[in-house]
NUDRENTI-851021 format. One record per residue (C-alpha): residue in three letters; x negated, y, z. Coordinates in nm, 2 decimals, padded with zeros to 4 digits, m for minus. Layout:
BEGIN
ATOM; ala; X; Y; Z
...
//
This chain:
BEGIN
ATOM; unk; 00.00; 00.00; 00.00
ATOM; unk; m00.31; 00.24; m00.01
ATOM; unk; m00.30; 00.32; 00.34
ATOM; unk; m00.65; 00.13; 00.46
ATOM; unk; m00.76; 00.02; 00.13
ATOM; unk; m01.06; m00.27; 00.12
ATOM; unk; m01.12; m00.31; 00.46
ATOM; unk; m01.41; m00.59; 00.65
ATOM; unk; m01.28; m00.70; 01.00
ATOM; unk; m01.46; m00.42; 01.20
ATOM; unk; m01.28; m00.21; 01.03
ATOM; unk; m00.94; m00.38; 01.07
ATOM; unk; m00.94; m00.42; 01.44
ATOM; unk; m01.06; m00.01; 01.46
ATOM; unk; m00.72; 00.00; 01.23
ATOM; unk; m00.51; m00.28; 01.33
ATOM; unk; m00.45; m00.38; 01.03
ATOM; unk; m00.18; m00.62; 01.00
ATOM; unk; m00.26; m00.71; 00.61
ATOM; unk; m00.61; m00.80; 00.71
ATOM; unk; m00.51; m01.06; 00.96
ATOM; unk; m00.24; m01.20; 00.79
ATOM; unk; m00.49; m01.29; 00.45
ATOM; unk; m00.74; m01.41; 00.75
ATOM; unk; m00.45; m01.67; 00.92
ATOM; unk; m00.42; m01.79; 00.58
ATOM; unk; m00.76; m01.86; 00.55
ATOM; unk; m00.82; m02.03; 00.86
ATOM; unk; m00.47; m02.21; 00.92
ATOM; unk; m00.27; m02.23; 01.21
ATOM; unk; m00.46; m02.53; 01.38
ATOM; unk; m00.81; m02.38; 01.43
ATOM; unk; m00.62; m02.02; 01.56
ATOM; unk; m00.39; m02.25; 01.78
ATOM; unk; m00.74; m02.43; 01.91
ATOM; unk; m00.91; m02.13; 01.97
ATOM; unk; m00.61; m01.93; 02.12
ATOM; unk; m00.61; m02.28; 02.34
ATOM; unk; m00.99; m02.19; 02.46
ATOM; unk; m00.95; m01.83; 02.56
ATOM; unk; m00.67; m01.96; 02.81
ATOM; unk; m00.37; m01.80; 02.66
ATOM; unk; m00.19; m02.12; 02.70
ATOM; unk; m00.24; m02.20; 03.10
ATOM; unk; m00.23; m02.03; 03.42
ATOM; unk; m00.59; m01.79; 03.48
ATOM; unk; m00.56; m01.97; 03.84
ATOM; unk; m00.54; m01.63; 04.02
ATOM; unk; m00.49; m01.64; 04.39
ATOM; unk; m00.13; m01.54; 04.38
ATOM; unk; 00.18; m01.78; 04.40
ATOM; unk; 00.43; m01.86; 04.09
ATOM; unk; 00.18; m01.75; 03.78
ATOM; unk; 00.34; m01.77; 03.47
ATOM; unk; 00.16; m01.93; 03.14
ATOM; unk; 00.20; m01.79; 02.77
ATOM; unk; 00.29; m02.03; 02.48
ATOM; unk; 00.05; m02.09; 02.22
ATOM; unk; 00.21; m02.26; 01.88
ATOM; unk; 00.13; m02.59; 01.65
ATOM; unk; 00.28; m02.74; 01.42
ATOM; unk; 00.34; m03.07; 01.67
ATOM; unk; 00.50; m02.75; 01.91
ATOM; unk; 00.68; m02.59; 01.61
ATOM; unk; 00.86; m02.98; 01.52
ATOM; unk; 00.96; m03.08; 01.87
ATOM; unk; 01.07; m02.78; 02.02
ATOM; unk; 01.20; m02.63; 01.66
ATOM; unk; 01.31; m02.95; 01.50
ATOM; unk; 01.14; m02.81; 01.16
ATOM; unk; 00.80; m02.82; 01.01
ATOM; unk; 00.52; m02.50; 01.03
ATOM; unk; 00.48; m02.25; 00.71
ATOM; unk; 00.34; m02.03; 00.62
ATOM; unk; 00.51; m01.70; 00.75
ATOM; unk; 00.46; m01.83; 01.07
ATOM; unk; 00.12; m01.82; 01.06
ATOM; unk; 00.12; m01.47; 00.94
ATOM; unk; 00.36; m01.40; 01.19
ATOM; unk; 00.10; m01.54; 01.46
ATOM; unk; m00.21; m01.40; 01.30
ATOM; unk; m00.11; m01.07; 01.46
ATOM; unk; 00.05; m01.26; 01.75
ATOM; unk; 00.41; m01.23; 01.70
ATOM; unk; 00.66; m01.51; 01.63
ATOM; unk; 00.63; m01.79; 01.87
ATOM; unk; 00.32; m01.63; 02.11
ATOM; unk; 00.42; m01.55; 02.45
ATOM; unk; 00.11; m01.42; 02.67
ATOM; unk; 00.11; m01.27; 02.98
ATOM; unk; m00.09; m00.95; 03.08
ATOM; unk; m00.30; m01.14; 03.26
ATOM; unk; m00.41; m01.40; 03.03
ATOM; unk; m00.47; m01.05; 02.79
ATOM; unk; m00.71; m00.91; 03.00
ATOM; unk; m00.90; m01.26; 03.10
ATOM; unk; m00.94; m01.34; 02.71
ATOM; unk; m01.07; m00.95; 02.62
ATOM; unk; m01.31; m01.02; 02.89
ATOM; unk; m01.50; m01.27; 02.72
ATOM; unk; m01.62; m00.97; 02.50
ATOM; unk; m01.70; m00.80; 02.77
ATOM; unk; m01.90; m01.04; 02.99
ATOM; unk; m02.11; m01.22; 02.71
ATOM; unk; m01.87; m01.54; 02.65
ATOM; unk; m01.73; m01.64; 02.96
ATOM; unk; m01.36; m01.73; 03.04
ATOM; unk; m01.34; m01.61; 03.42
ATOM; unk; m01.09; m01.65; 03.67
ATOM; unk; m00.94; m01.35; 03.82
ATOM; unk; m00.89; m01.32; 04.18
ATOM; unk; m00.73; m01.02; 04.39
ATOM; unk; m01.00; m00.82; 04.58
ATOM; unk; m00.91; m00.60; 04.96
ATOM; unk; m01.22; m00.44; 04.98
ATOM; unk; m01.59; m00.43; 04.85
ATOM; unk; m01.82; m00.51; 05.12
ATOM; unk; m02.19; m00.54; 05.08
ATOM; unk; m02.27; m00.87; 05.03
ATOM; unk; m02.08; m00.80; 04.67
ATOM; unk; m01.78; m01.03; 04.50
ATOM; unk; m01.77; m01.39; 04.57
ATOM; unk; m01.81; m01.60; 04.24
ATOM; unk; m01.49; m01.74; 04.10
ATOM; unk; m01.49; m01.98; 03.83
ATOM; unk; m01.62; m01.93; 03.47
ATOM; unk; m01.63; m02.15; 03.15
ATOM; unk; m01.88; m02.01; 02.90
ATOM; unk; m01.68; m02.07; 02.48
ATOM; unk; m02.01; m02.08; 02.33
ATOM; unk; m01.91; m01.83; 02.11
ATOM; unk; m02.18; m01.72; 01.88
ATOM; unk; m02.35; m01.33; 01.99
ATOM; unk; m02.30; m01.24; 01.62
ATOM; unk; m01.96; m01.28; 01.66
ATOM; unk; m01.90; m01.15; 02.00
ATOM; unk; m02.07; m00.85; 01.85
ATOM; unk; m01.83; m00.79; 01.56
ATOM; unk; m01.51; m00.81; 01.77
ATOM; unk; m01.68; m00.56; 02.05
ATOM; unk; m01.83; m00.31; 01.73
ATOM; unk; m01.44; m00.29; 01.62
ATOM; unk; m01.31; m00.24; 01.98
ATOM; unk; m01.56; 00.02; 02.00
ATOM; unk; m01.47; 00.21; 01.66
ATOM; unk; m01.13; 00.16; 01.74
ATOM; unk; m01.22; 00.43; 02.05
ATOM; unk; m01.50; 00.65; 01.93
ATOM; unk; m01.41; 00.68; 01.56
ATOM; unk; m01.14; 00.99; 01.49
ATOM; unk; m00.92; 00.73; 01.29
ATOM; unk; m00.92; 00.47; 01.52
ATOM; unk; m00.57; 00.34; 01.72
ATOM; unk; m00.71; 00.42; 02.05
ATOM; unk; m00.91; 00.73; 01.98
ATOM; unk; m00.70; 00.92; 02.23
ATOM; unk; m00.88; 00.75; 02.48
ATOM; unk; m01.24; 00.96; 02.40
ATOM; unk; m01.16; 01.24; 02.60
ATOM; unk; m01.25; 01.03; 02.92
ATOM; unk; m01.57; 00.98; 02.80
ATOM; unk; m01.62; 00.67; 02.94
ATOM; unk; m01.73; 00.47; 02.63
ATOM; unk; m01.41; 00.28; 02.63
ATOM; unk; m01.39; m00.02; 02.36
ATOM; unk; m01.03; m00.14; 02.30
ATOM; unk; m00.75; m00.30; 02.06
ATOM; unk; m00.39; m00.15; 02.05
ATOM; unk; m00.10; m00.33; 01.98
ATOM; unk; 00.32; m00.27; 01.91
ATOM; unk; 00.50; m00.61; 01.97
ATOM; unk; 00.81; m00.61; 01.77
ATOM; unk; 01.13; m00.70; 02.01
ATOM; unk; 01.41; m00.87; 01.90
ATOM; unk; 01.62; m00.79; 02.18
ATOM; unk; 01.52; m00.39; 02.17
ATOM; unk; 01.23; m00.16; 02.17
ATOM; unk; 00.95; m00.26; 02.08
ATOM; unk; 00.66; m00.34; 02.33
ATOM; unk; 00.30; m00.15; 02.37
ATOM; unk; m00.01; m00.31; 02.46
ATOM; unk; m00.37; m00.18; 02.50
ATOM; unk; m00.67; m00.36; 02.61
ATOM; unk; m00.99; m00.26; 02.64
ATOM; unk; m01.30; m00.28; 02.86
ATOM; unk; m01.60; 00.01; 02.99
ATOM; unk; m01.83; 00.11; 02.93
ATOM; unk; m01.96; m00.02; 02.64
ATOM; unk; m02.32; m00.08; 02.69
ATOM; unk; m02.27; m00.25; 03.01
ATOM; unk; m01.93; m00.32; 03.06
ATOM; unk; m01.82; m00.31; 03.47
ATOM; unk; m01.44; m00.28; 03.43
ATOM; unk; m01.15; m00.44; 03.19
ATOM; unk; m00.82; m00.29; 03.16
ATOM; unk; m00.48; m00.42; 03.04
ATOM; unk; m00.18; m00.19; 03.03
ATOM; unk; 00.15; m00.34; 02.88
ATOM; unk; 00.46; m00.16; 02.84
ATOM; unk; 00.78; m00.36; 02.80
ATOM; unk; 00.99; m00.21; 02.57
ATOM; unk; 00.74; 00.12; 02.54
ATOM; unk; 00.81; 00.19; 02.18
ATOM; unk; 00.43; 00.17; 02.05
ATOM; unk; 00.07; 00.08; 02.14
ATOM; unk; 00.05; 00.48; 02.19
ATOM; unk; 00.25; 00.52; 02.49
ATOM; unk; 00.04; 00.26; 02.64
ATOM; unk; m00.25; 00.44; 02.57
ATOM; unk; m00.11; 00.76; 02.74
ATOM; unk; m00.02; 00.54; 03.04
ATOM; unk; m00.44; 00.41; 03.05
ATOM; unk; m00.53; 00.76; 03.03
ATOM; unk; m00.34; 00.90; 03.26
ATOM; unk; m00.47; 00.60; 03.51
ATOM; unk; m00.83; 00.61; 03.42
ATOM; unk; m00.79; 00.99; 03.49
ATOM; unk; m00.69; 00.97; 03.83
ATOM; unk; m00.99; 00.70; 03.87
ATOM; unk; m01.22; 00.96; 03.76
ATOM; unk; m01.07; 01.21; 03.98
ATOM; unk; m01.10; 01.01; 04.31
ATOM; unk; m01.46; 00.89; 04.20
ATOM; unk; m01.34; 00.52; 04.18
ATOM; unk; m01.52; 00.47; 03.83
//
């Protein structure tokens, strides 16, 4: 439609570019995203230290024929290449998968913290993906873009200066409005914090980045970052 033109996949996540993805679900098929979707945890509890956790749903053709009575094609994997259709993830399970760009390949589990004392965070469990650098690198260089560059999604989140890399989202809603996402972690270079913010029927990825801005502001204000 003219409106990114030839784009590589830097530049697709700095532009959420649905057309990109879908001809890249096409490419790969449903079962190797449905195995790696499986390894970033966004089927399964993250095993947080809280009661009654919910899991998302990740789908497969065996899912999509016992649950659906009917076999997979091929608009649902376009449809999941940007994770709609069938996906359900919770926030959560969004900010432990992001992480894994963040920390170097590792899927960690999250736990709830009262205070910092001095003896620093216990160590929770981790399970490294042995994803390769190269392509941890190219998902964090779009995140990154997708902040810093003037035609990024998330470039409204500059102004905090805080080296944020991130990847918007609008999930469209049957039921109603649509729903914002953003994820993201900072700062870049050596990344100490990850942030999800999901609004549920929010309209667009936008609001959700007002919503981050406004919190990291009042972080920055109180010297918390």
């Amino acid at each position: 439609w003219g409106i990114h033109g030839r784009e590589n996949i830097i530049e697709a996540i700095k532009h959420s570019c649905n057309i990109y993805f879908y001809n890249l679900g096409l490419k790969l098929g449903v079962d190797k995203i449905s195995f790696w979707a499986r390894q970033f945890g966004l089927d399964k509890p993250t095993g947080i230290d809280i009661p009654s956790e919910k899991k998302g749903l990740i789908p497969s053709r065996s899912w999509k024929k016992r649950y659906r009575k009917g076999s997979w094609r091929a608009g649902d994997t376009l449809n999941f290449s940007i994770g709609q259709g069938y996906i359900e993830i919770t926030p959560l399970e969004a900010i432990v998968a992001i992480s894994v760009f963040a920390n170097g390949g590792y899927l960690v589990t999250p736990y709830l913290v009262e205070k910092i004392e001095e003896e620093g965070f216990p160590h929770q469990g981790e399970r490294k993906l042995y994803l390769s650098p190269e392509n941890i690198e190219i998902i964090r260089k779009g995140m990154i873009k997708a902040v810093e560059d003037e035609d990024g999604t998330a470039h409204f989140l500059k102004k905090l200066n805080l080296k944020i890399a991130g990847k918007t989202g609008t999930a469209q809603n049957p039921m109603g409005k649509p729903h914002g996402w953003f994820v993201g972690f900072f700062p870049y270079g050596r990344p100490r914090y990850s942030i999800c913010v999901f609004l549920e029927n929010g309209g667009s990825s936008f609001n959700a980045l007002v919503v981050a801005y406004k919190f990291l502001s009042r972080l920055k204000e109180e010297n918390l970052l």
